[in-house]
C-alpha positions as CSV (number, residue, x, y, z in Angstrom):
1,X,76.0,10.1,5.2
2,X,77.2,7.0,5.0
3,X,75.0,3.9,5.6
4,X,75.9,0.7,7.4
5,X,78.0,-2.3,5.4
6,X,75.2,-4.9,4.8
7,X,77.0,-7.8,3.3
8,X,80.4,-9.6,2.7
9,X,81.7,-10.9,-0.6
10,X,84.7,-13.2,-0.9
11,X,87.7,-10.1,-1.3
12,X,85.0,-7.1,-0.9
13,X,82.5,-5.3,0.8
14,X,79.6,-3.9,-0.4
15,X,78.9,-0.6,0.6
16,X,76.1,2.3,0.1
17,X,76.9,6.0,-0.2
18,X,73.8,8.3,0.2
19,X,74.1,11.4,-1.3
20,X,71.5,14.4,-1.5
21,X,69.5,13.0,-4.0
22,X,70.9,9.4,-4.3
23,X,72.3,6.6,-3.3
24,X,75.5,5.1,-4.6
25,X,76.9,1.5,-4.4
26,X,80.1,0.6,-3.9
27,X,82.9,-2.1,-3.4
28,X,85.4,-1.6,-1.2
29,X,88.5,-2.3,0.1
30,X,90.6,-1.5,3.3
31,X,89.3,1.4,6.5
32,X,89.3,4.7,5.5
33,X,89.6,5.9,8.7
34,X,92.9,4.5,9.0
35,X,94.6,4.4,5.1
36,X,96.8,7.4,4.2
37,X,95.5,6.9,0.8
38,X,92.4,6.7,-0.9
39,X,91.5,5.4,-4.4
40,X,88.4,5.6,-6.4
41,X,87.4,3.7,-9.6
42,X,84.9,5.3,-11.9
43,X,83.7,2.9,-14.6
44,X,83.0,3.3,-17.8
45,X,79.4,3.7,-19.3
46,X,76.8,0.9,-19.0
47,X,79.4,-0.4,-17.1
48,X,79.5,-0.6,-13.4
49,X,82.4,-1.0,-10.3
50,X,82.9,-4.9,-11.2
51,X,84.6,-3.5,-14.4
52,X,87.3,-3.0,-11.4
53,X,88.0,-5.7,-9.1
54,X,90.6,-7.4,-11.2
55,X,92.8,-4.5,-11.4
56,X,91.6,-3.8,-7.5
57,X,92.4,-7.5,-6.7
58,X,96.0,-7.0,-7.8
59,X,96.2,-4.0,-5.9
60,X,95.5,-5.0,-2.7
61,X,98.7,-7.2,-3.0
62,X,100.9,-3.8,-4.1
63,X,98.9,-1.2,-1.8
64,X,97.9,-3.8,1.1
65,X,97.2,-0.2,3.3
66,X,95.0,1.7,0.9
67,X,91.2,2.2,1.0
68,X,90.3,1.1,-2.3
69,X,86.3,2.2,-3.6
70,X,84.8,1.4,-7.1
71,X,81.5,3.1,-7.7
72,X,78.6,2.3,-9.3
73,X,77.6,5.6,-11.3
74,X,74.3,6.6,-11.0
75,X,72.2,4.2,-13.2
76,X,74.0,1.6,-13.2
77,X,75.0,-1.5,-11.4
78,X,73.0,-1.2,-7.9
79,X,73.4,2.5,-7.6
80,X,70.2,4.3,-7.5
81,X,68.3,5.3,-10.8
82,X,67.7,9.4,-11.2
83,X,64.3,10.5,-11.2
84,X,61.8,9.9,-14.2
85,X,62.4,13.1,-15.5
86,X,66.4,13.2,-15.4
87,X,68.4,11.9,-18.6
88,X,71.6,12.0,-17.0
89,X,73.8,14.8,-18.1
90,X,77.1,14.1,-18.3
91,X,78.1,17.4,-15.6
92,X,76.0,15.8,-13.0
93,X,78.2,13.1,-12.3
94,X,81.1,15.7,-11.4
95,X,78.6,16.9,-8.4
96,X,78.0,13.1,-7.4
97,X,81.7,12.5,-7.4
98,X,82.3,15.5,-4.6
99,X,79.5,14.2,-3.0
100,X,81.2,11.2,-2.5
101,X,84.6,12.7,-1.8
102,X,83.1,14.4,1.0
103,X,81.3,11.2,2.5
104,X,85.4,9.7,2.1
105,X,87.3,12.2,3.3
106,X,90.8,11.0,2.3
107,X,94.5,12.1,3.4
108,X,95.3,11.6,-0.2
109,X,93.0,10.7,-3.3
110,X,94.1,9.1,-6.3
111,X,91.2,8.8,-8.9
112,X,90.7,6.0,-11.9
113,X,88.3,6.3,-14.5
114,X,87.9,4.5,-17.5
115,X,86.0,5.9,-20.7
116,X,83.0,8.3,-19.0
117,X,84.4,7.6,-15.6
118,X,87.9,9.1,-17.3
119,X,85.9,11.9,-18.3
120,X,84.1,12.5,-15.0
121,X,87.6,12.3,-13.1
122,X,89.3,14.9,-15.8
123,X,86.6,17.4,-15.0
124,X,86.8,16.4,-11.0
125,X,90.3,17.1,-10.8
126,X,90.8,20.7,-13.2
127,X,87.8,22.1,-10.6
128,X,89.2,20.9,-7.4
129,X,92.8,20.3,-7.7
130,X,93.2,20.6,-3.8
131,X,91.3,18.0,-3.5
132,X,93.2,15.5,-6.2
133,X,96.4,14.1,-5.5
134,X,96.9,11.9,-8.8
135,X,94.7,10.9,-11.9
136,X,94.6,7.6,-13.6
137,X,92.8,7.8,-16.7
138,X,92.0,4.8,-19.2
139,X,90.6,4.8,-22.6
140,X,89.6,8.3,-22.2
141,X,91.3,11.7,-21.4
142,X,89.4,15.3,-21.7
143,X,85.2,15.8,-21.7
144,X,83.8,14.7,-24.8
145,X,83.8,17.8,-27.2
146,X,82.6,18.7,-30.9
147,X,82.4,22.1,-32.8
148,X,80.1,24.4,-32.1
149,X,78.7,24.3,-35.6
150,X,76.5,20.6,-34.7
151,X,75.0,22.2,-31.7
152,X,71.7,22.4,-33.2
153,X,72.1,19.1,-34.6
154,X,72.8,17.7,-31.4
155,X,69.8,19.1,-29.3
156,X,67.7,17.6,-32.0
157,X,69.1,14.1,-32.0
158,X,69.5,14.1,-28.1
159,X,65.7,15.4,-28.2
160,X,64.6,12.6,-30.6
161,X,66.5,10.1,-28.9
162,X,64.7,10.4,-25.8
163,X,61.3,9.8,-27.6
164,X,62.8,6.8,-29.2
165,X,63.7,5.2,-25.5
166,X,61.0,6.1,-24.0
167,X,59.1,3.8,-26.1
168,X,61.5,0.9,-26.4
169,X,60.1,-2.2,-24.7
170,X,62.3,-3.9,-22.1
171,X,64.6,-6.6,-23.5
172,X,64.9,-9.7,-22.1
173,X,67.1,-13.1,-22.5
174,X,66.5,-16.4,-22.0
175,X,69.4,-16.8,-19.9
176,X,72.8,-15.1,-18.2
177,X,75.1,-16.2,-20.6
178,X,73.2,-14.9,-23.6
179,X,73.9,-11.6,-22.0
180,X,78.0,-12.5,-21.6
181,X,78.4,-13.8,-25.1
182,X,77.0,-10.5,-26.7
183,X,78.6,-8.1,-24.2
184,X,81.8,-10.5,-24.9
185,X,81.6,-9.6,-29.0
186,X,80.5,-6.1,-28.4
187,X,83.1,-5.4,-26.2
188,X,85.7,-7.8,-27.9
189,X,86.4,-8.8,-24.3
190,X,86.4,-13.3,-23.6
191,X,83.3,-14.5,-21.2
192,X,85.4,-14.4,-18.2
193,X,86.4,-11.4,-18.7
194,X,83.4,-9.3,-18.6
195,X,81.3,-11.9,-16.6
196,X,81.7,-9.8,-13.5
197,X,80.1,-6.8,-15.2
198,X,77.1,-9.0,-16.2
199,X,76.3,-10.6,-12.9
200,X,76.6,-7.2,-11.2
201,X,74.2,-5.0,-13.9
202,X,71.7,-7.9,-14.7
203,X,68.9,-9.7,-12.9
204,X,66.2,-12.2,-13.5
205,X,62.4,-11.1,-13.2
206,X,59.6,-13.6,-14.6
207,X,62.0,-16.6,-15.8
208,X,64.0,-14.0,-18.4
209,X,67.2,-12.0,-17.8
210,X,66.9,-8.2,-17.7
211,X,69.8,-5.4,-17.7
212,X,69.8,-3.2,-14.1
213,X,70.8,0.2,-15.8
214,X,68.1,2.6,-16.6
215,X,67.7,2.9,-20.3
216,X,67.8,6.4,-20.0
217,X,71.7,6.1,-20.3
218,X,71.3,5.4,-23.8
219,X,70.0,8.7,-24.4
220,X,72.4,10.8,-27.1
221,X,73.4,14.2,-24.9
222,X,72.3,17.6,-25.8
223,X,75.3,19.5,-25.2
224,X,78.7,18.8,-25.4
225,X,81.9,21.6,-24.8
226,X,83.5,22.8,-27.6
227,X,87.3,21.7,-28.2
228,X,88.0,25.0,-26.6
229,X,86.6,23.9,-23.3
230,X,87.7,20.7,-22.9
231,X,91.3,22.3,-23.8
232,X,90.5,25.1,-20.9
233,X,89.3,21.8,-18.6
234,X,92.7,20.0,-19.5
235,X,95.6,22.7,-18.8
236,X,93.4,23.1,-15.6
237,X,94.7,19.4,-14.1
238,X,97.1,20.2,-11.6
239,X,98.5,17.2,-10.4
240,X,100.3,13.7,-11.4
241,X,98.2,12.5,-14.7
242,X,98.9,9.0,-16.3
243,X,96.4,7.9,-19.3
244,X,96.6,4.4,-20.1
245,X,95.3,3.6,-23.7
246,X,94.4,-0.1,-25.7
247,X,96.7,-1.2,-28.4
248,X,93.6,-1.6,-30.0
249,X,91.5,1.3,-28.3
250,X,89.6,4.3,-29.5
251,X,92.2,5.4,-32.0
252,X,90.7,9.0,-32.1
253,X,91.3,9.0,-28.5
254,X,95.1,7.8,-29.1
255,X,95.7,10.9,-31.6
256,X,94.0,13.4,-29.2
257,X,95.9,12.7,-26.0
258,X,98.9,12.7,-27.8
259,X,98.0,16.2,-29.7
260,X,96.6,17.6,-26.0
261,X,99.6,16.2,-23.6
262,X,99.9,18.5,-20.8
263,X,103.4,19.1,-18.4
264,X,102.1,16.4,-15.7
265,X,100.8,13.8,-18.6
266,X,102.9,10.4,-19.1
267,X,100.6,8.1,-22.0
268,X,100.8,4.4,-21.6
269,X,100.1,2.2,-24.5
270,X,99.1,-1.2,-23.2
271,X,97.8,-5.1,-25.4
272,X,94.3,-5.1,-25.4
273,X,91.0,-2.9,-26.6
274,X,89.1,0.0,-24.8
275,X,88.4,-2.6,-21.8
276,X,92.6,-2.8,-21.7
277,X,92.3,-2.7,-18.2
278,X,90.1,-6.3,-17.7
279,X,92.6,-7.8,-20.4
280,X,95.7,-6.4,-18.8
281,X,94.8,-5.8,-14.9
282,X,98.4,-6.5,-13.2
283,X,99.8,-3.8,-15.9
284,X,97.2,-1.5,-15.1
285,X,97.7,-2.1,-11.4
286,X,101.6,-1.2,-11.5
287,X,100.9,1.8,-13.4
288,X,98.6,2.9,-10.9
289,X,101.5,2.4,-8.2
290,X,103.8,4.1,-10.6
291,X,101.5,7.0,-10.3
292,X,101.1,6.9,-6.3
293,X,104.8,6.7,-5.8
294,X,105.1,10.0,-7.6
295,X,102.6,12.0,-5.1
């Protein structure tokens, strides 16, 4: 159900999504109940929908009739937290994405994820190809997978990881832009660029700046598929497929799509680093219409 719009910003509206056992925040632009086409942006992880509104800005200009809607996953941004007792695994998000569907009902969807939210979207659209017109994906391409020989190792260090974040202390900065510069470096991204992502996941409690996101996120998983299943989850994707990758991305990533191309995939290599998209969001936003116009 969706709840009313309770605010303006300058190019878009904030919006809140409740689904069965939480609620989502979103920015959007353009009325669903009139577009023809719907787009979602899933960010990538620790991340939230302000890691969009550059390439969403640009495509308002190319797309002026399209419902455009970048989410803020569970956990992050000013999307709900899970419950104390959930560590976020990775398939959930696929069931909070066809929640959200639902709530949209579009005539047609396109979906854009970068990094998790490319991984999300891969494993959206193989299960409900009806329900997926075209898939963007940037800096990421199938689910995360391993051989089935570190299993054990995994659910160990997933295990142990939760111990260790449980009894982390909250960090705090002094200021805002303490938080920029290090995301900046980290990210390899300049201050302007990622500012948007800081102002949306951060606040200020008690004279210090805190992080939004639940540290449960930074909890290793204790499962991932084996090559084999992300394979299976790959051939599955039914219709148009672009992945856009950094110059200077993941280079594992780079060598895997291009080992695991499928009939509908066309790989773009564009200047920049896993965030590509913030460094290059006019590129990104023509390849996204290069995508739409073959639906």
């Amino acid at each position: 159900m969706e709840e009313t719009v309770f605010k303006e910003k300058p190019v878009f509206k904030e919006n809140r999504y409740q689904l069965e056992f939480i609620r989502l925040a979103a920015l959007e632009s353009g009325v669903k109940e009139t577009a023809d086409l719907t787009v979602v942006f899933l960010h990538g992880w620790l991340d939230n929908s302000a890691s969009f509104i550059s390439v969403m800005e640009n495509l308002r200009e190319k797309l002026p009739s399209a419902h455009l809607v970048s989410v803020d996953l569970p956990g992050h941004g000013q999307s709900s937290h899970r419950r104390a007792d959930n560590f976020y695994p990775f398939h959930d998000y696929i069931d909070d994405l066809n929640q959200l569907v639902t709530n949209l009902s579009p005539n047609r969807l396109v979906i854009v994820g970068h990094s998790l939210g490319a991984l999300i979207a891969s494993c959206y659209s193989a299960a409900f190809p009806e329900k997926v017109d075209g898939l963007v994906q940037i800096e990421g391409y199938g689910p995360l997978s391993e051989d089935p020989q570190n299993a054990v190792k995994r659910i160990r260090k997933g295990v142990i990881s939760r111990d260790r974040v449980k009894l982390k202390p909250d960090r705090g900065f002094s200021c805002i832009e303490d938080i920029v510069a290090l995301r900046a470096d980290l990210n390899r991204l300049t201050d302007s660029e990622i500012r948007p992502i800081i102002e949306r996941g951060s606040e200020q409690r008690e004279g210090r700046w805190y992080w939004k996101h639940d540290p449960k996120l930074k909890c290793d998983s204790l499962y991932r598929m084996s090559p084999e299943h992300a394979q299976a989850v790959l051939s599955a994707i039914e219709c148009p497929h672009s992945v856009i990758l950094g110059s200077s991305g993941f280079e594992r990533l780079a060598q895997f799509a291009e080992s695991n191309m499928g009939q509908n995939v066309s790989i773009h290599t564009i200047t920049g680093t896993h965030h590509c998209h913030l460094q290059q969001p006019e590129l990104t936003s023509e390849l996204i219409v290069d995508l739409v116009n073959k639906i």
